[in-house]
N, C-alpha and C positions, 0 to 999 in steps of 0.2 A: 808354200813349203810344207808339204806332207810327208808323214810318214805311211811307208805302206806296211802288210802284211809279209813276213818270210814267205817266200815261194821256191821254184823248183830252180832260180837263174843261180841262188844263193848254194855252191856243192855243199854236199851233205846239210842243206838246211831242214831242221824240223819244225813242226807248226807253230807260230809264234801268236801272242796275243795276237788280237784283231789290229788292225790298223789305227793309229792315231796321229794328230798333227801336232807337232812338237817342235818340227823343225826348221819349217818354213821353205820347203821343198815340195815340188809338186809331184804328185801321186797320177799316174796314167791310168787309172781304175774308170775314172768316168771324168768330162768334163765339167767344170763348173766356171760360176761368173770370171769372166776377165782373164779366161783360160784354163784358172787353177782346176785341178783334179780333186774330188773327193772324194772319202771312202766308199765302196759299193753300200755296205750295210750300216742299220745304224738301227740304235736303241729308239727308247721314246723319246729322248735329250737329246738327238739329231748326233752321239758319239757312239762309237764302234763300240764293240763288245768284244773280251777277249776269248781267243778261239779256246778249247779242252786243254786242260792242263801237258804240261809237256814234259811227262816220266822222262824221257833221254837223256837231260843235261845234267852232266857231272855238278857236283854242290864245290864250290870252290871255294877259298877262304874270305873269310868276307860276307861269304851269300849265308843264306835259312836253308839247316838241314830240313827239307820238309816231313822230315820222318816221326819229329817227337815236338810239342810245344815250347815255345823260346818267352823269353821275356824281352819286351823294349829292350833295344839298345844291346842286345847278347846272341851270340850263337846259337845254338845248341847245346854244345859244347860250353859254356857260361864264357867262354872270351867275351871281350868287348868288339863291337862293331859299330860304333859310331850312334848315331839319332838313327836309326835306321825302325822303322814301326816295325814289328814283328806280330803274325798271329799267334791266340792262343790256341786255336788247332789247326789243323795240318792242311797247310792252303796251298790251291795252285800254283803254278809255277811255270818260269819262261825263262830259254837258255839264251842269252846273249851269242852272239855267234862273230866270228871274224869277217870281215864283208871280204879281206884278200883270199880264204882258203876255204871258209865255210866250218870251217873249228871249232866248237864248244867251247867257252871260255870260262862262263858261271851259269849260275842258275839263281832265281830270285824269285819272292812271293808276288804272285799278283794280290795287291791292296784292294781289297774290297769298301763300301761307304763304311761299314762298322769298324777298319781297320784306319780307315782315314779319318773319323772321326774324334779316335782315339789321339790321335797323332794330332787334331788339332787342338783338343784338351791340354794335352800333357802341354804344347807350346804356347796355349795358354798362359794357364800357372807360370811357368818359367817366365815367358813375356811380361808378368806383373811382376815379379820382383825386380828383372832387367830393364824394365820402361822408369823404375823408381831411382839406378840408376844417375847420378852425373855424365854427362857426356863425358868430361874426360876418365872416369870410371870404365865407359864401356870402351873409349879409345884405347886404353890401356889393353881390355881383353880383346879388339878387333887386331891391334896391333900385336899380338901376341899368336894370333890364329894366321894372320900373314907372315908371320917369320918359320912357322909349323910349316905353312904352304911351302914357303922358299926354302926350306931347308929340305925337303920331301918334295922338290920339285922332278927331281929323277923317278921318281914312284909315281907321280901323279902324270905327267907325259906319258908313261911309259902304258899305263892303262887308257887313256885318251887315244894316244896312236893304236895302242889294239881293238877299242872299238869302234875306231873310225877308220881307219887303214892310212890317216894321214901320216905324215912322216915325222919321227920324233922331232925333227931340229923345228917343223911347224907349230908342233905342239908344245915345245918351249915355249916357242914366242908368243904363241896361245897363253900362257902362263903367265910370262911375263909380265904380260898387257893389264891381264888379272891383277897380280898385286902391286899394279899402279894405280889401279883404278881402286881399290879393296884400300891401301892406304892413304888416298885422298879421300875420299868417302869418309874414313875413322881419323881422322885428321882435321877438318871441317865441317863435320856434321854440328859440334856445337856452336861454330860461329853463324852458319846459316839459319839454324833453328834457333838461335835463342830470340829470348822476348825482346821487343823491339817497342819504340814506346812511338805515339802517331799521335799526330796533333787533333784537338779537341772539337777547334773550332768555335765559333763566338755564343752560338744557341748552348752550346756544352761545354764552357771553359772552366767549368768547379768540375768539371771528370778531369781524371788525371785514366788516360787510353794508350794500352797496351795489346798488341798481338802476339800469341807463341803459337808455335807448332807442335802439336802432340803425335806422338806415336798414333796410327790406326788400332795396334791389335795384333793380330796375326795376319801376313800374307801369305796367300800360297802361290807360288812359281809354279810356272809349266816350261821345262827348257827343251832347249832343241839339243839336235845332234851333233851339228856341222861344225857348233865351237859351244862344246857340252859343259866347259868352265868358265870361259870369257862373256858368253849371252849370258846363260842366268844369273853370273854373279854382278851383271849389271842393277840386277833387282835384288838379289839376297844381299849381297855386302851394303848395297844402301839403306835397304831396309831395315835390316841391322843396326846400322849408324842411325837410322833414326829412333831407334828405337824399339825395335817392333821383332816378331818370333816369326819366325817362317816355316812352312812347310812346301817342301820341294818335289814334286815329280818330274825325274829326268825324265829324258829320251827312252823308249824300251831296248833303241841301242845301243846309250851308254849310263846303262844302271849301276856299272860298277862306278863311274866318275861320281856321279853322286854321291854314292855311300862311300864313297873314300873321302868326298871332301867332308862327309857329316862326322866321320871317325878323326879326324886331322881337327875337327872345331871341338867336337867331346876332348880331345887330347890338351889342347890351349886354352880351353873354358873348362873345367872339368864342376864348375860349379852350378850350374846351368844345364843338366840333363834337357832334353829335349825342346831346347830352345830354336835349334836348328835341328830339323829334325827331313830326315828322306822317306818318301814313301815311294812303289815301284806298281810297272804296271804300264798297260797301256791306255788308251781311250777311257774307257769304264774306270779306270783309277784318278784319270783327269776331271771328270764327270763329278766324281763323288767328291772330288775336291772343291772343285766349283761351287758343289751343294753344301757344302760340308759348316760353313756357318763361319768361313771367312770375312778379312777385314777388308780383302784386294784380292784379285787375282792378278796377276802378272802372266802374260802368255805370250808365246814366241810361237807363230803356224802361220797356213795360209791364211788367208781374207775368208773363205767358206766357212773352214773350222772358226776360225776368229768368232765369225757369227755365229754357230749354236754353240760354241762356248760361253759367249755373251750372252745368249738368249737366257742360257741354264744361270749366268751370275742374276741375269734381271729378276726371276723369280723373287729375288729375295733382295732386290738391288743394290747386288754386292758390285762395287766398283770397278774396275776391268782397264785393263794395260792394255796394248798391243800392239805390236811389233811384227806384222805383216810380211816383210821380204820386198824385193826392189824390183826392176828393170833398169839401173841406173845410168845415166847417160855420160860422153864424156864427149865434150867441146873443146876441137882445134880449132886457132885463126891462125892466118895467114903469115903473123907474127911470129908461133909460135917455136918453141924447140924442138923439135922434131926427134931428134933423140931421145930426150928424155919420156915427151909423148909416148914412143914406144914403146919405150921400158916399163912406162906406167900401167900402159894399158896393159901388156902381156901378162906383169905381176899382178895387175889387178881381175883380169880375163880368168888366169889358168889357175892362179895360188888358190891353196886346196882344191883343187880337182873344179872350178869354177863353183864351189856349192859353199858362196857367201854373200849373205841379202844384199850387202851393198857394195859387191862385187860390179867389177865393167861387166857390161853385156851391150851397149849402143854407144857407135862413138858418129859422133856428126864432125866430119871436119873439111875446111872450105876448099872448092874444087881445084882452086890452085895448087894447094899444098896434099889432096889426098892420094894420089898415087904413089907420090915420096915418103908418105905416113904410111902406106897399107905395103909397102917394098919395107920397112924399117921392120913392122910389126911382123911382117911373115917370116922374114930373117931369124929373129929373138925368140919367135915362138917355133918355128922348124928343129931348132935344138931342144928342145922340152922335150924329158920323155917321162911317163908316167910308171908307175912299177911300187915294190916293195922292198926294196932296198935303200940302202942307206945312200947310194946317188940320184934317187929320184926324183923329179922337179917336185912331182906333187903325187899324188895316192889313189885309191879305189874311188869309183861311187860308191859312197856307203853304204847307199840303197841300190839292190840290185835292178829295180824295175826303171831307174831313173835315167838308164843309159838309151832305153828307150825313148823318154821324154824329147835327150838329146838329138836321136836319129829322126825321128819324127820332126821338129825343128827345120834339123839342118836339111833333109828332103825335101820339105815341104817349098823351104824358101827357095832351094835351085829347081826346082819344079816351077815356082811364080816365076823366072826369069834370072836370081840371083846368081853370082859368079864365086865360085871354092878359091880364092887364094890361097889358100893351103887346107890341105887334108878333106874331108867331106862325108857322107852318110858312110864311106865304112872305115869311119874312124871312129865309130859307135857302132862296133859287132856286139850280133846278137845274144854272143856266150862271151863271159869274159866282163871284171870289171873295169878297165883300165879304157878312158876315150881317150885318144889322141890328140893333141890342140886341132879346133877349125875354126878358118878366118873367112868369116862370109865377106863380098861385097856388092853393091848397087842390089841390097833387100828389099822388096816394098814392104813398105809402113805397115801395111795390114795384114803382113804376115804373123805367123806365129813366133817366127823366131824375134820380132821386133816387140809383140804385143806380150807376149807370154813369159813367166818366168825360167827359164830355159836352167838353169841351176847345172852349168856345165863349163868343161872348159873350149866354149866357144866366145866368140865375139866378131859383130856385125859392123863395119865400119864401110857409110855412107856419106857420099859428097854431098855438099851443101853450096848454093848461091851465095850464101855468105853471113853471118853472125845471128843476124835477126831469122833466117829460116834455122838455123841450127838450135836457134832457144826456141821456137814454136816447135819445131819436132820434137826437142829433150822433156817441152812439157807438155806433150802430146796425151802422157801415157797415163792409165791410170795410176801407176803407182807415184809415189814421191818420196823417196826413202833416204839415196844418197846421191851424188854428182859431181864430175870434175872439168876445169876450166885450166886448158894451157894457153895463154892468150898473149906472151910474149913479153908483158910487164905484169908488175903486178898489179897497179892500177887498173890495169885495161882486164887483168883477169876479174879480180875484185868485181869492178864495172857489172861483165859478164856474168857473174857469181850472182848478184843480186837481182837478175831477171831470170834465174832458174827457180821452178817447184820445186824444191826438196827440203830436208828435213837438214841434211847438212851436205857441203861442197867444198872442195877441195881446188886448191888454186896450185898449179905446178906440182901436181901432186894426185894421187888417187888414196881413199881411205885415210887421209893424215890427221883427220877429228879421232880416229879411233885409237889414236895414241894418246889422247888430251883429254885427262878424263874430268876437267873443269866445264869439257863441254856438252849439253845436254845432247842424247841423240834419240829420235825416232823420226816420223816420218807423217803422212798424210792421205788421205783417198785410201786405195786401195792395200798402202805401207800400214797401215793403222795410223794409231794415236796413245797419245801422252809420251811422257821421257822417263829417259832412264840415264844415267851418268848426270856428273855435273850437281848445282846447287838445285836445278829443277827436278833433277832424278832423287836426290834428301826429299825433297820438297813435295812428290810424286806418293810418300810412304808417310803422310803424313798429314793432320786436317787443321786448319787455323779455328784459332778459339780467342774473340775478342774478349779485353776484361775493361771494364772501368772500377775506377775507383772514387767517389765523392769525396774533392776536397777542401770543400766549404758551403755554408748553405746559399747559393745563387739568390742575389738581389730580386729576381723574378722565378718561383718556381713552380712551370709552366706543366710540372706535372705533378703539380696536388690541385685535391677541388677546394681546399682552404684558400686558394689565390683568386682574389675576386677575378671576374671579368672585367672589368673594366680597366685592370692592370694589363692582366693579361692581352690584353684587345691595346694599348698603349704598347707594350713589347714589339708586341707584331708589326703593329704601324712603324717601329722606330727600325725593325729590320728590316721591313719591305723596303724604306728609306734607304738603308743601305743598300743592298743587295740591287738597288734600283739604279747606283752612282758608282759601282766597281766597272 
């Protein structure tokens, strides 16, 4: 999942920073492992560089007039603008643009190491007085920054839908999803983290043993595009809850989503300057963050970037998230509903323009039943139309260059032998961001459209022998992110469920963990690693710190040199004794 550079498919785009992976979308620049694309260029830290400032973009409200020095957290103009880092002199600059028109919407500094530096300072400070803190203390102020969210949830769609071209009623539910997750997180955070007392044991039963969970420090986020509030607040709002200061580098697509969410947390928290703090930018701003003397990184991109992301936390072995992107598979039996199968896969295929990590893209279903599954699925999705209006199923490529990814894809596979059930390579023209649904079938395996992350609104649905080849193929692939099972009961999906690779699966259902934010989500292989939601995502922003405490002096104590040997040496023999008859 990359992000590319503006180019010429983007009307009236002007030069944007350089390319970076943000978002977990592939980039057609050049091939990399397991498919994914990387950027052509790169620094010495294997990340892009941003291209010459971009004099053209209007300064919009919200953005750094680059004309005169600002202070953290302030305009120009001295308004407030959220944790937002600001230079003290007059720094480059990148226009956000509309991916539907190609429109100038804002303009924003590129953050340089010494600007991102600064920004992890300041969240510093703020983080020590916030880590000191009672959980229900900061519940109070997390719950207080989700009711700012929901109340400003018209404001905050309404910039999400402008720089993703997805459709407001999507980016509600984008929203939504948000301060479900944001208020269990600040709701639970001190039940999961508090100290916990663990048994001693008979060599150490005068300790009285204790484990808590501590804040790390500061984390800094790296979020994607595709769902520019719901991905990274999987990591900020927990991180948060646990504790800890964050510093956030959006998408350079949606830099205003950021710095609107850091102006809505200064607004609800107003005691905690730069506790939650935004910095903007592309690559080289991700970079300096990495470097920058964080406690975590948290990252949302491809498996490529993943890696010289990583490489740049290892320097200094700062700990590192990651959150990869999918191929995710979805298994019919013979059993199954067929209807609803279809419904799933279509909303799961085409919702947002296909460009969601643990979106359908492979569906295995048994040969019985798949010509009645791929007649139901072309039906549901022939009505789809894509656009920018307010009846449109789903939105833009956000990325312009990504419609290619799609066309490349869907050729390639009807070129190996594959069959278009509906629509086909010129449903991905070569001007124009809107694809059309395509529904490939009888793909081979070692195609791209089955191997590669296709981050579109397509979907490949291939007959199977029958259950046990459907779970070999679904865990064929490298990634392991998400998965679904229509298998007719639930038992027997269940069943299913639990010989699938992935990270989480979905029984009668597509994407239904992503409502439940109790439960942890990431993935494996080439999806990455660690979680994010749930008690393991608390748990994720946070390091165990064992204590004992001496509560009496031990009949034998086996660690002074005042204890003869020959006590000592009777101890041992009486535990070996035991330890020899459990």
């Amino acid at each position: 999942m990359t992000h590319t550079t503006e180019n010429a498919d983007r009307p009236g785009g002007a030069t944007e920073p350089g390319s970076t992976d943000t978002a977990g979308q592939p980039d057609p620049a050049t091939t990399g492992p397991a498919g994914h694309t990387e950027p052509a260029a790169a620094d010495t830290s294997g990340l892009t560089e941003p291209a010459p400032t971009d004099p053209s973009g209007p300064t919009a409200p919200g953005s750094t007039d680059t004309a005169a020095p600002t202070e953290p957290g302030s305009t120009a103009d001295g308004t407030r603008a959220g944790s937002v880092e600001r230079r003290t002199s007059p720094p480059g600059s990148f226009t956000s643009r509309s991916p539907v028109t190609g429109e100038a919407l804002a303009s924003y500094p590129v953050h340089g190491p010494l600007d991102v530096d600064r920004a992890v300072r300041r969240a510093r400070a703020a983080g020590t007085r916030w880590a000191a803190l009672s959980a229900g203390e900061r519940r109070g102020h997390l719950l207080r920054w989700k009711r700012e969210l929901a109340s400003s949830l018209g404001a905050v769609a309404g910039i999400v839908a402008a720089e993703t071209g997805k459709p407001r009623q999507d980016a509600e539910l984008e929203l939504l999803l948000t301060l479900e997750h944001l208020s269990w997180a600040a709701r639970n955070a001190g039940r999961v983290l508090r100290r916990r007392r663990v048994r001693s044991g008979a060599v150490a039963m005068h300790q009285a043993a204790t484990v808590v969970r501590r804040p790390l420090g500061v984390v800094g986020v790296i979020g994607p595009w595709n769902y520019p509030v719901y991905t990274p607040m999987g990591s900020i709002g927990y991180a948060l809850a646990a504790g800890n200061a964050v510093v956030f580098k959006p998408s350079e697509y949606t830099p205003g989503t950021g710095v609107l969410l850091a102006e809505l947390f200064d607004a609800a928290v107003p005691g905690y300057a730069g506790l939650f703090t935004v910095v903007t930018g592309a690559a080289a701003t991700g970079g300096a963050l990495a470097r920058s003397g964080v406690d975590k990184v948290a990252f949302t991109g491809s498996p490529g970037t993943a890696r010289k992301v990583m490489a740049v936390c290892a320097e200094s072995l700062t700990p590192f998230l990651a959150e990869c992107g999918g191929k995710d598979a979805v298994v019919v039996t013979a059993g199954a509903d067929l209807d609803a199968a279809a419904d799933a896969i279509v909303w799961g295929a085409m919702g947002n323009a296909g460009q969601t990590c643990a979106g359908v893209e492979r569906v295995y279903a048994v040969r019985q039943v798949h010509a009645a599954l791929c007649e139901k699925v072309v039906e549901r999705a022939r009505g789809l139309r894509p656009g920018a209006g307010p009846d449109a199923a789903y939105g833009p490529m956000t990325m312009p260059d990504q419609t290619a990814v799609v066309r490349r894809h869907v050729q390639d596979a009807l070129a190996a032998g594959a069959g278009a059930a509906l629509g086909g390579s010129e449903s991905a023209p070569a001007a124009g961001a809107f694809v059309e649904p395509v529904v490939l079938v009888d793909v081979p395996e070692d195609s791209p459209a089955m191997t590669e992350e296709t981050f579109g609104p397509t979907v490949a649905v291939n007959a199977v022998a029958d259950e046990d080849e459907a779970v070999r193929r679904a865990n064929a692939s490298r990634y392991a992110l998400g998965a679904a099972v229509f298998g007719g009961s639930r038992r027997a999906g269940a069943a299913l469920a639990s010989r699938l690779r992935a990270g989480a699966v979905s029984v009668d259902s597509v994407l239904g963990f992503a409502a439940v934010p109790a439960l942890p989500f990431g993935g494996s292989g080439d999806s990455g690693f660690g979680r994010i939601h749930g008690a393991d995502g608390l748990r994720a922003f946070t390091t165990p710190q064992s204590v004992t405490v001496r509560r009496f002096a031990p009949p034998v104590d086996l660690t002074s040199f005042a204890t003869p040997a020959a006590t000592k040496a009777r101890a041992v023999a009486l535990m070996r004794w035991l330890h020899s008859r459990r």
